[in-house]
C-alpha positions in Angstrom: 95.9 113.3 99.7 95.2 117.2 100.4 91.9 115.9 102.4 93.8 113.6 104.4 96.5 116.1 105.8 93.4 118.4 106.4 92.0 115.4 108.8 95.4 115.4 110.2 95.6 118.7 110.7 92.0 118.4 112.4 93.0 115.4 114.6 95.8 117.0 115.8 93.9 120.2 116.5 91.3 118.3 118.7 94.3 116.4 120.4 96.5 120.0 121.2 93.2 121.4 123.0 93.4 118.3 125.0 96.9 118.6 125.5 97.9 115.9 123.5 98.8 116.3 120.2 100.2 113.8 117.7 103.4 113.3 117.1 104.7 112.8 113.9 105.0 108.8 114.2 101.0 109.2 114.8 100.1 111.2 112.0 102.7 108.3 109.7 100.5 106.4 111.0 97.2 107.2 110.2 98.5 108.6 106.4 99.4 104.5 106.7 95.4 103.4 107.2 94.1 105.9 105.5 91.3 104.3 103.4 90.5 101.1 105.1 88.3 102.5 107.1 88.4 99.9 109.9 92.3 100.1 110.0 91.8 103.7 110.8 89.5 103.3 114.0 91.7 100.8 115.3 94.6 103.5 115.1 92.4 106.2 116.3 91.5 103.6 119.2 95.0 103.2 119.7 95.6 107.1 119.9 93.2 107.7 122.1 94.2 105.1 124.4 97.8 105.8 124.5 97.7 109.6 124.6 94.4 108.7 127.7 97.1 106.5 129.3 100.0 109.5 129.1 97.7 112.0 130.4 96.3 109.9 133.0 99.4 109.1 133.9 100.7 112.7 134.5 97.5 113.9 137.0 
């Protein structure tokens, strides 16, 4: 568990610098895939998309 709130921690890191970090309904749900590794690239695809859409959406 310590490893996953590191990758959280990391993810949102990445996301800030992009001026889109998580929120804490993202990182619930990636602690909720965590493990099934294709679970957790279709919430990382989601992410991306819907933080993409929010930024995109605010140029």
């Amino acid at each position: 568990m310590k490893n996953l709130e590191k990758l959280i921690e990391q993810v949102n890191g990445s996301m800030s610098i992009e001026g889109m970090p998580l929120t804490e309904s993202d990182k619930e749900r990636i602690r909720h895939y965590a493990g099934d590794d294709a679970k957790v690239e279709e919430a990382v695809a989601e992410l991306v998309k819907k933080h993409t859409s929010s930024k995109e959406a605010s140029s």
